[in-house]
DSSP file (Angstrom, degrees, kcal/mol; ACC not computed):
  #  RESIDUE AA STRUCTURE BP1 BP2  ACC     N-H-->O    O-->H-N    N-H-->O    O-->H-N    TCO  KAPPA ALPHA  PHI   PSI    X-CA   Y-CA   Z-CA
    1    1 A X              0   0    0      0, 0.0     2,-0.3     0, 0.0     3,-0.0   0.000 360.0 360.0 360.0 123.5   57.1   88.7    8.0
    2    2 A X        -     0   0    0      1,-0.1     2,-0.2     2,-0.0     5,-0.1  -0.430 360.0 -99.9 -61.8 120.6   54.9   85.6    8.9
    3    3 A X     >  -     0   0    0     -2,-0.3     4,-1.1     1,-0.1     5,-0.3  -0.300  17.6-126.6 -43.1 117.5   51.3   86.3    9.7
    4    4 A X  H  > S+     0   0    0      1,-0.3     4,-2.5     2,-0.2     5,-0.3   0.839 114.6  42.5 -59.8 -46.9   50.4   86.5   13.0
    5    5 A X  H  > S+     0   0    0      2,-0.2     4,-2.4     1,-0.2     5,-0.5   0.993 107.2  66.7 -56.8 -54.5   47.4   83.6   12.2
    6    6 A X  H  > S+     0   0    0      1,-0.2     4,-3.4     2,-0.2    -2,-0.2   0.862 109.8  28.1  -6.0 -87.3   50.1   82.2   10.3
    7    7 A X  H  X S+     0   0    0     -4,-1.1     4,-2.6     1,-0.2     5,-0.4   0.899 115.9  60.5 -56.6 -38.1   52.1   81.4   13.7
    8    8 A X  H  X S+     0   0    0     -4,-2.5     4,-6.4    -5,-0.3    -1,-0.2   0.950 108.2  43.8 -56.0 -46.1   49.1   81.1   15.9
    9    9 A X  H  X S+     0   0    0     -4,-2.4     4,-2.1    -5,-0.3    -1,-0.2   0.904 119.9  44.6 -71.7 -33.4   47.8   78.0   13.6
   10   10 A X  H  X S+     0   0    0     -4,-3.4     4,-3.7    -5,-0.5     5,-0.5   0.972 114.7  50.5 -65.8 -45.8   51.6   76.5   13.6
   11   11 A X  H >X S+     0   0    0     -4,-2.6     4,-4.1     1,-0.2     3,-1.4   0.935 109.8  49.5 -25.2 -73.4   51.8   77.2   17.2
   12   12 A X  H 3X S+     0   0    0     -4,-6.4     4,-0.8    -5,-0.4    -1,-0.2   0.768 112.6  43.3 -38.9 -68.9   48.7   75.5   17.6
   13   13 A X  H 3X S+     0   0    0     -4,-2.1     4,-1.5     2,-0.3    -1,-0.2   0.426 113.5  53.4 -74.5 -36.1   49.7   72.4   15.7
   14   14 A X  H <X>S+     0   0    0     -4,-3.7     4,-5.0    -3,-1.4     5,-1.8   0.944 112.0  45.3 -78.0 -62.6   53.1   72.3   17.4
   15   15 A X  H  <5S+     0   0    0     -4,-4.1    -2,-0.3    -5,-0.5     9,-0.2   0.783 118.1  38.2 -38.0 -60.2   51.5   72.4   20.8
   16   16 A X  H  <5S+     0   0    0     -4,-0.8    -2,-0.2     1,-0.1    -3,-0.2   0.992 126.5  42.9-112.1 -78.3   48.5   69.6   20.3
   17   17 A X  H  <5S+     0   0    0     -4,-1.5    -2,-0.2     1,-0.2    -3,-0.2   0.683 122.5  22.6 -90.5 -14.1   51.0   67.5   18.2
   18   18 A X  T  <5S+     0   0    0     -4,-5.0    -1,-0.2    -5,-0.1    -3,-0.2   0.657  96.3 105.4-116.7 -28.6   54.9   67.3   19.8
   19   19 A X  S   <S-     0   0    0     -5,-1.8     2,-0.3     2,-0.1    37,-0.0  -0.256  77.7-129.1 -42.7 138.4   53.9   68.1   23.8
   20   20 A X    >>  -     0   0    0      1,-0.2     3,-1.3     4,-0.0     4,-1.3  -0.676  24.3-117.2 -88.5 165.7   54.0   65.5   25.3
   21   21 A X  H 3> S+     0   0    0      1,-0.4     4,-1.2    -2,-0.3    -1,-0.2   0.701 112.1  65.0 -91.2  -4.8   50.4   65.6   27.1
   22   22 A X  H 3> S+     0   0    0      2,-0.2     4,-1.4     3,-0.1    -1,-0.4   0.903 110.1  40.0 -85.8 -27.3   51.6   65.7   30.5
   23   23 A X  H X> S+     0   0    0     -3,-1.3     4,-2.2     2,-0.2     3,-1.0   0.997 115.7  51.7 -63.9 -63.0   53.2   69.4   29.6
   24   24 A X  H 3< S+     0   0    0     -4,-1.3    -3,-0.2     1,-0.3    -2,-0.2   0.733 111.8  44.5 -29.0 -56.6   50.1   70.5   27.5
   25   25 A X  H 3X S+     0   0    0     -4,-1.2     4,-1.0    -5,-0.2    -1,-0.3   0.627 111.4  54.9 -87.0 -30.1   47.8   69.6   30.1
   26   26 A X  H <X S+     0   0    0     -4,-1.4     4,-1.7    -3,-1.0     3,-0.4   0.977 115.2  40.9 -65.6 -49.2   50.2   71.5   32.8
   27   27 A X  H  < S+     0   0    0     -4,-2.2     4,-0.2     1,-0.3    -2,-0.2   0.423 115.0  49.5 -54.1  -5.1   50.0   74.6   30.6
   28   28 A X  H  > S+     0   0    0     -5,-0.2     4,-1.8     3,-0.2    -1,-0.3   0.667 114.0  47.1-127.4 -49.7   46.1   74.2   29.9
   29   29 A X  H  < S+     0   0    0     -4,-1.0     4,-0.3    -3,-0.4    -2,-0.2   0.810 121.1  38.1 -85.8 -18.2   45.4   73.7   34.1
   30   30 A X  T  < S+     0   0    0     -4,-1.7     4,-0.4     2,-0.1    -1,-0.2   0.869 124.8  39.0 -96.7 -28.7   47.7   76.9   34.9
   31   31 A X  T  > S+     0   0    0     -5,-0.3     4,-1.1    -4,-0.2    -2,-0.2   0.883 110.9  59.0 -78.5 -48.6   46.4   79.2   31.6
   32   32 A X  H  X S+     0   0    0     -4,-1.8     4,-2.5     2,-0.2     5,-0.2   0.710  94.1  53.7 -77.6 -14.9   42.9   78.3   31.7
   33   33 A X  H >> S+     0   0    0     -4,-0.3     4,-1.5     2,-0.2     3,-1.1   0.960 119.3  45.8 -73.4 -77.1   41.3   79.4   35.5
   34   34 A X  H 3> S+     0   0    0     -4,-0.4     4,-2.1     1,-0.3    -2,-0.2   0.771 115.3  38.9 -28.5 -86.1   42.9   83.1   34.4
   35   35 A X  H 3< S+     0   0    0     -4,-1.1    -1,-0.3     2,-0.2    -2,-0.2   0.667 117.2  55.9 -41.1 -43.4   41.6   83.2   31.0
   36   36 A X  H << S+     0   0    0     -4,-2.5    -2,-0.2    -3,-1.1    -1,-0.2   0.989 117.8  34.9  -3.7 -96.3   37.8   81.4   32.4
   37   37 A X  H  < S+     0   0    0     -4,-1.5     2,-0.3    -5,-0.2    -2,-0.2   0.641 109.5  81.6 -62.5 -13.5   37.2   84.0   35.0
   38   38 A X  S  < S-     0   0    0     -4,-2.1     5,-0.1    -5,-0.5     3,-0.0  -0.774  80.1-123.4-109.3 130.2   38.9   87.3   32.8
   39   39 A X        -     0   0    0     -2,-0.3     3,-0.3     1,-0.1     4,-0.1  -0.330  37.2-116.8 -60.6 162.6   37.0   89.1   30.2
   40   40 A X  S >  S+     0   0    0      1,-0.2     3,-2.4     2,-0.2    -1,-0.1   0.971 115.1  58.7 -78.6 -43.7   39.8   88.5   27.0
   41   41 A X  T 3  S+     0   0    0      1,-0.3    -1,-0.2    -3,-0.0    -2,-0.1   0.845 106.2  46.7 -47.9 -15.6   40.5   92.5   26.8
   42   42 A X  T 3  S+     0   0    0     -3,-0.3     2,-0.8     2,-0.1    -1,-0.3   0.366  90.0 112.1-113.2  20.3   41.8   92.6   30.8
   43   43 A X    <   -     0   0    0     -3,-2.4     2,-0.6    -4,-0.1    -1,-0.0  -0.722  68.4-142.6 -83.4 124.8   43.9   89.5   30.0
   44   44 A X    >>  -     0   0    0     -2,-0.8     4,-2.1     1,-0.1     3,-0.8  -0.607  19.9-170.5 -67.6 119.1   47.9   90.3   30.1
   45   45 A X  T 34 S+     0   0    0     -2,-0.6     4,-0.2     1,-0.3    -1,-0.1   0.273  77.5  55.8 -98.2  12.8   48.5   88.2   27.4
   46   46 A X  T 34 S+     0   0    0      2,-0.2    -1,-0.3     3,-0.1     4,-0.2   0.042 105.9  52.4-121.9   8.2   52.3   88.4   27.8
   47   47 A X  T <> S+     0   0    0     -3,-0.8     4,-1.8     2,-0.1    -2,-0.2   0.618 107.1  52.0-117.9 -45.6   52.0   87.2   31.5
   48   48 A X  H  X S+     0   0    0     -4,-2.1     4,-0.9     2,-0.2    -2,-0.2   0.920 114.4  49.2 -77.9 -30.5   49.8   84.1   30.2
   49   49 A X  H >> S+     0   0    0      1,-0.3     4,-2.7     2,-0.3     3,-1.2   0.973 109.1  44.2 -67.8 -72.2   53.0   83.5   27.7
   50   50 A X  H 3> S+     0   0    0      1,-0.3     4,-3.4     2,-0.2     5,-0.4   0.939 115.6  52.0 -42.0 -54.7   55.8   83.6   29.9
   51   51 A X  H 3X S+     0   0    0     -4,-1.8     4,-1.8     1,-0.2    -1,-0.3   0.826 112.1  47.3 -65.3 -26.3   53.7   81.2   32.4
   52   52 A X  H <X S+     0   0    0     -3,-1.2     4,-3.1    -4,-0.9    -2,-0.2   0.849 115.0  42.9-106.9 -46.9   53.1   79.0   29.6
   53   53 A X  H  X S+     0   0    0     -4,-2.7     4,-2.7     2,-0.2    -2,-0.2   0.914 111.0  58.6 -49.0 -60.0   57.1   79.1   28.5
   54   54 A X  H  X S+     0   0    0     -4,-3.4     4,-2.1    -5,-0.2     5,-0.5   0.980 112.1  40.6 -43.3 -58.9   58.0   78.7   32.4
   55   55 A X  H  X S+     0   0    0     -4,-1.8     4,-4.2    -5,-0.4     5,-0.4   0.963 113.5  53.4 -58.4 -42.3   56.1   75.5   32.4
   56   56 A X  H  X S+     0   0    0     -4,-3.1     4,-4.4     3,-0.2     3,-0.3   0.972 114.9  38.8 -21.1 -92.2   57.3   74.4   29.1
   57   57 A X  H  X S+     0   0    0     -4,-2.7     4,-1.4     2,-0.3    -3,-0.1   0.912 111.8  54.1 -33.7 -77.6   60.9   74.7   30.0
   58   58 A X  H  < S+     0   0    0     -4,-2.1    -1,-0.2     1,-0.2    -2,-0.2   0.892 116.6  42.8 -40.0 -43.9   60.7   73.4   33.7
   59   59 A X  H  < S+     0   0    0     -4,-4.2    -2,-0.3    -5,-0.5    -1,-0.2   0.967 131.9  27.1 -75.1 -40.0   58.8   69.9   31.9
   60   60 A X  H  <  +     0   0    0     -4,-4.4     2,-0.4    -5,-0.4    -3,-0.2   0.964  69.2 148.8 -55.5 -71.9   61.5   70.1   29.2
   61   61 A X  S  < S-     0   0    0     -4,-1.4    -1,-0.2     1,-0.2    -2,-0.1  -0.689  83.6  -4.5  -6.9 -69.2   64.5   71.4   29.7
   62   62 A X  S    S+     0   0    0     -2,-0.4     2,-0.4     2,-0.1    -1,-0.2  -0.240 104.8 120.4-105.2  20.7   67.5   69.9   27.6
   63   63 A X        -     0   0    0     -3,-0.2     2,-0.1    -4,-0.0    -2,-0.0  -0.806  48.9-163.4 -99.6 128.8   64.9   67.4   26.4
   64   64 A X        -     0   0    0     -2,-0.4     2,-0.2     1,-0.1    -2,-0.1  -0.548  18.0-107.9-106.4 173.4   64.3   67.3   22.3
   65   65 A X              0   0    0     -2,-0.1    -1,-0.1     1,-0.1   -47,-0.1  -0.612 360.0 360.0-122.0-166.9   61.6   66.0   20.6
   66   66 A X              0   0    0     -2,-0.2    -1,-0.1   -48,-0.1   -48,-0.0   0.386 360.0 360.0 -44.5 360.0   60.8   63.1   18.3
């Protein structure tokens, strides 16, 4: 099993370097108010995932990258 910092740092890496920034920057303006204003324990952190995916997908969809 891959370490969860393991995936968190590809994640990262994946995110910053094949989004294209207009996605990144939708996922960053819809994640960040929530996460701002919310202590990190009372964030559903499976609600911010799924919002983050929805946006993904909707700027993607059948679209691959480089």
């Amino acid at each position: 099993m891959i370490p969860t910092e393991v995936e968190n740092r590809i994640a990262r890496y994946f995110m910053h370097m094949y989004l294209p920034d207009e996605v990144r920057l939708a996922v960053e303006e819809r994640l960040l108010p929530t996460c701002i204003w919310n202590e990190e324990e009372n964030l559903d952190q499976d609600e911010l995932v799924r919002w983050a995916i929805e946006i993904i997908d909707k700027h993607l969809g059948d679209k691959g990258f480089r």
